[in-house]
N, C-alpha and C positions, 0 to 999 in steps of 0.2 A: 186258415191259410192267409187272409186279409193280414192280423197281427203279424206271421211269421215274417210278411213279405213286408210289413211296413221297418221291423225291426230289425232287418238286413238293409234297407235303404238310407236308415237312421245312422247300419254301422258303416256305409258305404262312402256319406256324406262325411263320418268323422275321419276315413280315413281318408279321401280325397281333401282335406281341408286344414289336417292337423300342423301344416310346417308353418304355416301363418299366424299362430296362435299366443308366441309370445317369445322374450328373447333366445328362449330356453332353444327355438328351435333354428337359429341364426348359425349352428355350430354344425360341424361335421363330425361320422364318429371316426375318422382319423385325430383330430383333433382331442376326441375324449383317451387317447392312448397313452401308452400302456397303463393296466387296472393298478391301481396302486393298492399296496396291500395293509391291513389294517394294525396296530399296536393292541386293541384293546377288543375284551369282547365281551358283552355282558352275563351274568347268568340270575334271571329275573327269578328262576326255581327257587333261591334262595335269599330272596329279601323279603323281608320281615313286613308285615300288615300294620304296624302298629306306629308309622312312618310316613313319611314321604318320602319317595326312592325315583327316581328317572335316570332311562340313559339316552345320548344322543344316538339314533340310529341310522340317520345319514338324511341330507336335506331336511325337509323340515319335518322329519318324520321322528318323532318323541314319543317312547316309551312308560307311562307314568303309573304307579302304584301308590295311589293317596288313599293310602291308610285301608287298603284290601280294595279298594276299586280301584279296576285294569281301565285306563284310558290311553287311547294311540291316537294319535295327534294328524291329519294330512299322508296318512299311508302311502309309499311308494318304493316297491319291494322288487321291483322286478328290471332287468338288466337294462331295459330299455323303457324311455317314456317317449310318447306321442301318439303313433298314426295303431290306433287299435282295430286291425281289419281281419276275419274272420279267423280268430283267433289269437291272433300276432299279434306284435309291438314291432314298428317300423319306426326307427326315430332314434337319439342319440341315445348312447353307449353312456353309463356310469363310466366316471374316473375312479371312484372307490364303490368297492361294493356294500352292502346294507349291515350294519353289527352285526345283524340276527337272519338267517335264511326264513325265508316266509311261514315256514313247519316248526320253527324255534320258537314262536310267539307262543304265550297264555292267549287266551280265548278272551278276547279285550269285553270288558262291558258297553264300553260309550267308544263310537270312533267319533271323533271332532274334526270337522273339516270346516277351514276356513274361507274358500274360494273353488270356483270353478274350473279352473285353469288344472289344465292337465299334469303339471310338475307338482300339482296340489289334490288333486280329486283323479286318483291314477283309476280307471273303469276295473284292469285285470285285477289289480290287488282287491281292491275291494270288491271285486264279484268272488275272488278267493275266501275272502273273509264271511260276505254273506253267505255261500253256498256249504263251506266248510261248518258253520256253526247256523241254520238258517232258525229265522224265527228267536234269534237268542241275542242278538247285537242292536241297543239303540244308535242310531245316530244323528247328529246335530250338525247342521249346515245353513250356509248363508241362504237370505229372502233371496227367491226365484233361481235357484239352484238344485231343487229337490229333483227336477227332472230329468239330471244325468243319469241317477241311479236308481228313482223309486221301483224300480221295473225288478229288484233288489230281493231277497228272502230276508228284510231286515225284521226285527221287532216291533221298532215302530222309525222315525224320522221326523224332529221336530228340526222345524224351522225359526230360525232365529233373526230379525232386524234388529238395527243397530239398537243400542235400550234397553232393547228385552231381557227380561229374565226369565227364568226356567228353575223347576226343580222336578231333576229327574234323578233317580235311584237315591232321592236324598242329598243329592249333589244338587250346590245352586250355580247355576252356570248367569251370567250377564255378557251379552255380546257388545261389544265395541267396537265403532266407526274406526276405519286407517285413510291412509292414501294412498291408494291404488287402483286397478282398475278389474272388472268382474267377467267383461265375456268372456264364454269360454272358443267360439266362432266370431269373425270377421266383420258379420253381418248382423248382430247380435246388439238388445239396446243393453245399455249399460250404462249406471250410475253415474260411473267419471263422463259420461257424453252429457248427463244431463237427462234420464231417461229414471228419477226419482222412483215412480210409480209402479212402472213396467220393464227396467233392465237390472239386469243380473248387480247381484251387491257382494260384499268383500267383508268378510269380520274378522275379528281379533279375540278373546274370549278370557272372562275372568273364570274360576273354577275354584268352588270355596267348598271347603268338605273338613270337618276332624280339626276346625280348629285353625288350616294352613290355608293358604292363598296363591296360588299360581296363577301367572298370566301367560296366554300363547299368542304371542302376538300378531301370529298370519304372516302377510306379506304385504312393509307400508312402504313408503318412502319418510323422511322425517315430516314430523307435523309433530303437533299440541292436543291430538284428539286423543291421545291416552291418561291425557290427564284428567279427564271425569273420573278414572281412575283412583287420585291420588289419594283417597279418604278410604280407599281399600285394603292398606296397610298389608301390601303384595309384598312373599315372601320371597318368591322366587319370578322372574322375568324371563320368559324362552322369549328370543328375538330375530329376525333375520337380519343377516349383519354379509351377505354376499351381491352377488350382478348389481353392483351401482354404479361402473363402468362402461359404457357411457350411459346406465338405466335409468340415470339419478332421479330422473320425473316417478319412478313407480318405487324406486327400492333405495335403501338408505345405505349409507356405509357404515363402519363397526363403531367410529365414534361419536355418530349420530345416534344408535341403537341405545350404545349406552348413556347417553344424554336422556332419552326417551322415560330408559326403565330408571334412570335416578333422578329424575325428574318426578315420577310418581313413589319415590321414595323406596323401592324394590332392593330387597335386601342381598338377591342374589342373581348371577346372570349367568343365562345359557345359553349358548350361539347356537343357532341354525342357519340353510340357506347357504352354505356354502360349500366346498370341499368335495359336492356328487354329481354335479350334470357343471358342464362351461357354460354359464351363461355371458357371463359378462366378459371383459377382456383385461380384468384384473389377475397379476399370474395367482398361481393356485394359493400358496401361502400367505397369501398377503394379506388378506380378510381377518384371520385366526393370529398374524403377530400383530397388526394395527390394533386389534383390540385389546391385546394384551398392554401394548404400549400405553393408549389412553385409559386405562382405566386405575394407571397408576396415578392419575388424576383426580379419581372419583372414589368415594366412600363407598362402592357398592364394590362388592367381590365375585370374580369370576369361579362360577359351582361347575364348571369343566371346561376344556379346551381342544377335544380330539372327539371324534366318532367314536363309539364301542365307548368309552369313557362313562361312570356312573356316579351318578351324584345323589348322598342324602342328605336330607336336611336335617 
């Protein structure tokens, strides 16, 4: 009785608390309307193991098949993010909906989550994921963020600080520092305060397997700290290139992104971060043609441009 009653007060607290949480929640779902509908849609049944294949599925949520291992990137499948209260999502409305309906996914091996924050570490989706396959899903998340979900039917849950490396299913994962910030509450310590030891952290994640190198870059603003990076000889750069209007302290805009990932020499770029929730007050398209424009500037090639869009290497 104790646990039930403490874990209805935990979900009590997220939902009295969730509109303060980040810009993500600044927006009305008038505002998120009408659903705009999608050009593209993947079919993961039929790409080949012997590869590397990803599709954008909407925010920062990535699809990856490196060479037979299922990796989902930041999961957030469900029509609504924020206030998750006994059972619900109370909070903004998707402008587009997700490539893949939640029941379309393969059975992911690793979910990689970069941050706490709720447009990043969605509770419903990934309680979908753990309970639908339980015991059978790793996953990897930033220092002092395990305790959104460990409550989870996961496999296992490694934590990662900025440095670290990992080898898990044979996969070697290396986390990387951004600029951004980590609580997922108000009141919460957190790294960008100054709270090193004991608040919540933010990564970014190298993902080396078969030969190929993908980077998932989280959620930065522009900085230099992906260039520890640059001896990684990264094939592919997923980036967020959306809300840097007026976010600019936490989140970058598209030709900063791309500065970022050709800076560490990255052979191909993938946008996320923009196009599914209003964050920011940039109009909708404007993310996805700026980037297009500057990177006619830059030796690195854009590997898609649209949601549902699939890319292989």
């Amino acid at each position: 009785m104790y646990v039930k009653r403490r874990k209805f007060l935990k979900n009590i607290s997220i939902a009295t608390t969730g509109t303060m949480l980040s810009p993500l929640f600044f927006q009305t779902d008038t505002e998120a309307k009408p659903r705009i509908k999608l050009n593209y849609k993947p079919e993961p049944h039929k790409w080949e193991n012997d590869t590397v294949t990803m599709s954008w599925i909407g925010h920062s949520t990535v699809l990856i098949n490196i060479y037979g291992k299922w990796i989902l990137t930041d999961p957030v499948l469900f029509d609504n993010v924020g206030l998750y209260f006994l059972g619900n999502t109370i909070g903004p409305k998707r402008m587009t909906p997700p490539a893949l309906e939640i029941n379309e996914f393969p059975k992911p091996d690793i979910i990689l989550l970069s941050h706490a924050h709720m447009d990043h570490m969605d509770y419903p989706t990934l309680k979908h994921f753990a309970n639908k396959y339980p015991d059978q899903i790793d996953v990897i998340t930033a220092y002092l963020t395990k305790d959104v979900i460990e409550e989870l039917p996961w496999k296992s849950i490694s934590v990662m600080d900025w440095n670290d490396e990992l080898n898990l299913q044979g996969i070697r994962f290396r986390a990387l520092e951004v600029k951004h910030f980590g609580w997922r509450f108000p009141w919460e310590k957190d790294r960008s305060r100054g709270y090193m030891k004991d608040g919540r952290s933010y990564n970014a994640y190298v993902i080396d397997y078969g030969g190929s190198k993908v980077l998932f870059g989280g959620d930065t603003a522009m900085t230099d700290k992906y260039n520890v990076a640059k001896d990684e000889n990264i094939d592919i750069a997923i980036m967020p290139i959306g809300a840097y209007n007026p976010w600019r302290r936490n989140h970058c805009n598209p030709e900063e992104a791309l500065q970022m990932a050709n800076d560490i020499n990255a052979k191909y770029f993938i946008p996320i971060h923009t196009k599914t929730f209003k964050q920011g007050s940039e109009p909708f398209n404007e993310p996805i043609e700026w980037m297009k424009r500057a990177a006619e500037k830059l030796p690195i090639e854009i590997g898609l441009e649209e949601i549902g869009q699939t890319f292989v290497l």
